[in-house]
C-alpha positions in Angstrom: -17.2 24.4 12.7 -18.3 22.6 9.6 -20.5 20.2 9.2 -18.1 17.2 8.4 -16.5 18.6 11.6 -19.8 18.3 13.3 -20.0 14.5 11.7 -16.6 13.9 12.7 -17.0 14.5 16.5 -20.7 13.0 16.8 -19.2 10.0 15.2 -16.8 10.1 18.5 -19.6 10.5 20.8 -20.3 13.8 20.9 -23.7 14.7 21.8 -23.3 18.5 21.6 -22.0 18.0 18.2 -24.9 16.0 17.3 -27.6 18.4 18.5 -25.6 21.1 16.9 -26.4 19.0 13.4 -29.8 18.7 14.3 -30.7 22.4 15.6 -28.5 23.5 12.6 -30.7 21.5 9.9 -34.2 21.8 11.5 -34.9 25.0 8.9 -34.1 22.5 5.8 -36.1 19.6 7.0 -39.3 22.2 7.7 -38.5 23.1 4.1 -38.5 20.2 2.6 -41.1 18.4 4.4 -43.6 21.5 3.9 -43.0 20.1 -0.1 -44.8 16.9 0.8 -48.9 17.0 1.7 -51.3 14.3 2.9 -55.0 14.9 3.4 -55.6 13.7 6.8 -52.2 13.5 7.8 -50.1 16.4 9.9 -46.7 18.5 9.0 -45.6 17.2 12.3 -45.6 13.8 10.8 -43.8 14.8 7.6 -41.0 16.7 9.5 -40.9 13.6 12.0 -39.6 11.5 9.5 -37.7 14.6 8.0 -35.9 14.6 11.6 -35.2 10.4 11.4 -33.8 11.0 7.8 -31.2 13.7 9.1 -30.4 11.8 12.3 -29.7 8.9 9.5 -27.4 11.1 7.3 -25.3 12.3 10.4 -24.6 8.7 11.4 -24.0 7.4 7.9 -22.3 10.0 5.9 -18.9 9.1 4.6 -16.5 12.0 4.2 -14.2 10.0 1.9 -16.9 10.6 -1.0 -17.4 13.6 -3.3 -20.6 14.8 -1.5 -20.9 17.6 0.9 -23.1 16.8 3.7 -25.6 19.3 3.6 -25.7 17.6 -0.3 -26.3 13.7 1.4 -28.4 15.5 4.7 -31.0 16.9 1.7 -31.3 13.1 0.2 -31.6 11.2 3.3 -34.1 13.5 4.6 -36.2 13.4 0.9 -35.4 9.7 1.3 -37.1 9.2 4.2 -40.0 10.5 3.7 -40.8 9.5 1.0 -40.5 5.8 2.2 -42.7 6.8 5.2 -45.3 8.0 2.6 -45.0 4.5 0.9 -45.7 2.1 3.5 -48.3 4.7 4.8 -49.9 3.4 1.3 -51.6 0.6 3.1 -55.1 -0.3 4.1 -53.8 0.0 7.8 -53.0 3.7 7.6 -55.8 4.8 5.9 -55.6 8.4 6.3 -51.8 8.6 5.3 -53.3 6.3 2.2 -55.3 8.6 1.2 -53.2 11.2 -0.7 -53.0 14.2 -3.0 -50.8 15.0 -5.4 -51.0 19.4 -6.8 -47.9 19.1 -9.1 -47.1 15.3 -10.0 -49.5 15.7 -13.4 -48.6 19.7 -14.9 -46.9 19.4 -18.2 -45.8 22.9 -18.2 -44.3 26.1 -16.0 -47.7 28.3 -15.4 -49.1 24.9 -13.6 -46.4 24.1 -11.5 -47.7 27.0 -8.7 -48.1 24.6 -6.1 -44.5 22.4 -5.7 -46.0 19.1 -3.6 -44.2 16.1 -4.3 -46.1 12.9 -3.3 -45.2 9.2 -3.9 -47.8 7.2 -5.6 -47.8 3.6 -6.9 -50.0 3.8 -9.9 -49.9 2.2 -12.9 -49.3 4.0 -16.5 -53.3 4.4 -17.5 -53.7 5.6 -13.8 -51.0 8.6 -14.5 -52.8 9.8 -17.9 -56.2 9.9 -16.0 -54.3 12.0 -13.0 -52.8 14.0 -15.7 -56.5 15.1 -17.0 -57.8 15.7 -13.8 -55.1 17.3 -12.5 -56.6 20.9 -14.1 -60.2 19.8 -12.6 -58.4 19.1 -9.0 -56.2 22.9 -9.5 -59.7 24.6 -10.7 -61.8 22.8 -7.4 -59.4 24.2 -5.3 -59.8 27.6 -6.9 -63.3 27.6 -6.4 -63.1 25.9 -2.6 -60.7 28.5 -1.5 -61.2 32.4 -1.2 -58.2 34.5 -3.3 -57.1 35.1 -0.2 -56.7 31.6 1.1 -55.3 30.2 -1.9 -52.6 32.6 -1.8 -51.5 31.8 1.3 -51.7 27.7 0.8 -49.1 28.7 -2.5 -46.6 30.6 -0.1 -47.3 28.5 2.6 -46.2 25.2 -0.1 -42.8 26.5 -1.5 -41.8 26.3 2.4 -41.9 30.4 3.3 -43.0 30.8 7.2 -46.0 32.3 8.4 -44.1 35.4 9.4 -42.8 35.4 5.7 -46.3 35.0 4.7 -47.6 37.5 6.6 -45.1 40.4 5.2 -46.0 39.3 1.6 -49.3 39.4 2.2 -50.1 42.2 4.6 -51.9 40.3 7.3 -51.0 38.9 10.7 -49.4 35.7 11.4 -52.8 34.8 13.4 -54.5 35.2 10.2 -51.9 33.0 8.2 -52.7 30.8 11.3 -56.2 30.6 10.8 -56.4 31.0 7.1 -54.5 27.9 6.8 -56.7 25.7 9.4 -59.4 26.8 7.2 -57.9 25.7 3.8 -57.0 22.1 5.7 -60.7 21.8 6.0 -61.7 22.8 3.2 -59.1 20.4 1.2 -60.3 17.4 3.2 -64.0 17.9 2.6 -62.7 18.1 -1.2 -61.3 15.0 -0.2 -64.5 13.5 1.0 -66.1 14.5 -1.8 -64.4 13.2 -3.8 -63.7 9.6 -2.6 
C-alpha cells in the first residue's frame, strides 16, 4: 500500500495502518534526528520529538495538495524538532540550552564534514563571532578526539548506523559503541571548558 493509502485508512481508524506509517518511517526520523546534536542532551530525545512530528504529519496531511507524504512526513518531523530545540532554549532546560552548532558557521564545501543543524536565537554580531570560532571549535575537536574517533563521530553525523560504520571502518559495532560514548565525553568536557 502507499503511503496516502496508509493516511487514508489511519484517518478511518485504523490502527494497523497507523503503526505501519510509523514502523515504516522510524529509519527517516533516526536519520534526520542523528542531523541535530545537543551537548548534554540524548538521541533518544531528538528522535522523540522526531516520532511526535511524524505522528503529526500522518494525522494532518492533506492529499488534495501537490505534496507526497513522505515530502510533508520529512518537514513535520524537521519541524518538530527544531521547535523542541527552541523552547529547550530556556533557563529551565539548561542542558538542552546549552547547545552546539559544527556546520551553522562554514562558508565553504571542505568545512561542511560534519552536517548538524541546530536552532539558535542569536543576534547578527553573535553569528560573525560564531563564524570565527567555528574553525577554533572544528580544530578543538580535532585535537580532543583520536583519528580514529573523529572518524567515526563524521559517519556517525551524516546518519550511517553503527553496522554501516563498522564496515567502513573495519572495526566492530562494540567499538563504534564505545568509541562514540567516548567522543560524547569528550565533547561535553569541551563543553565545560568552554562555558
Amino acid at each position: 500500500m502507499t503511503d496516502e493509502e496508509l493516511v487514508s485508512l489511519s484517518r478511518n481508524g485504523s490502527e494497523k495502518a497507523e503503526n505501519e506509517l510509523l514502523e515504516r518511517y522510524k529509519d527517516t526520523v533516526m536519520k534526520i534526528s542523528r542531523g541535530y546534536f545537543i551537548i548534554g542532551g540524548e538521541l533518544e530525545d531528538i528522535v522523540q520529538e522526531g516520532m511526535i512530528g511524524l505522528y503529526k504529519a500522518i494525522k494532518n496531511f492533506k492529499t488534495d495538495k501537490n505534496a507526497t507524504f513522505k515530502t510533508f512526513a520529512i518537514t513535520c518531523i524537521k519541524h518538530q524538532i527544531q521547535t523542541a530545540i527552541k523552547k529547550a532554549n530556556t533557563k529551565k532546560n539548561l542542558p538542552l540550552s546549552n547547545s552546539v552548532s559544527l556546520q551553522s558557521f562554514s562558508e565553504n564545501e571542505e568545512e561542511e564534514f560534519l552536517p548538524v543543524n541546530l536552532i539558535f536565537q542569536v543576534s547578527p554580531d553573535e553569528k560573525i563571532i560564531g563564524r570565527e570560532n567555528y574553525k577554533d571549535l572544528i580544530e578543538t575537536i580535532k585535537q580532543t578526539l583520536s583519528k580514529k574517533e573523529f572518524e567515526v563521530l563524521k559517519y556517525y553525523l551524516h546518519g550511517y548506523s553503527y553496522k554501516e560504520i563498522a564496515e567502513f571502518l573495519g572495526l566492530n559495532q562494540k567499538s563504534i559503541d564505545n568509541s562514540l560514548s567516548r567522543i560524547k565525553n569528550k565533547l561535553k568536557n569541551i563543553h565545560k571548558e568552554n562555558t
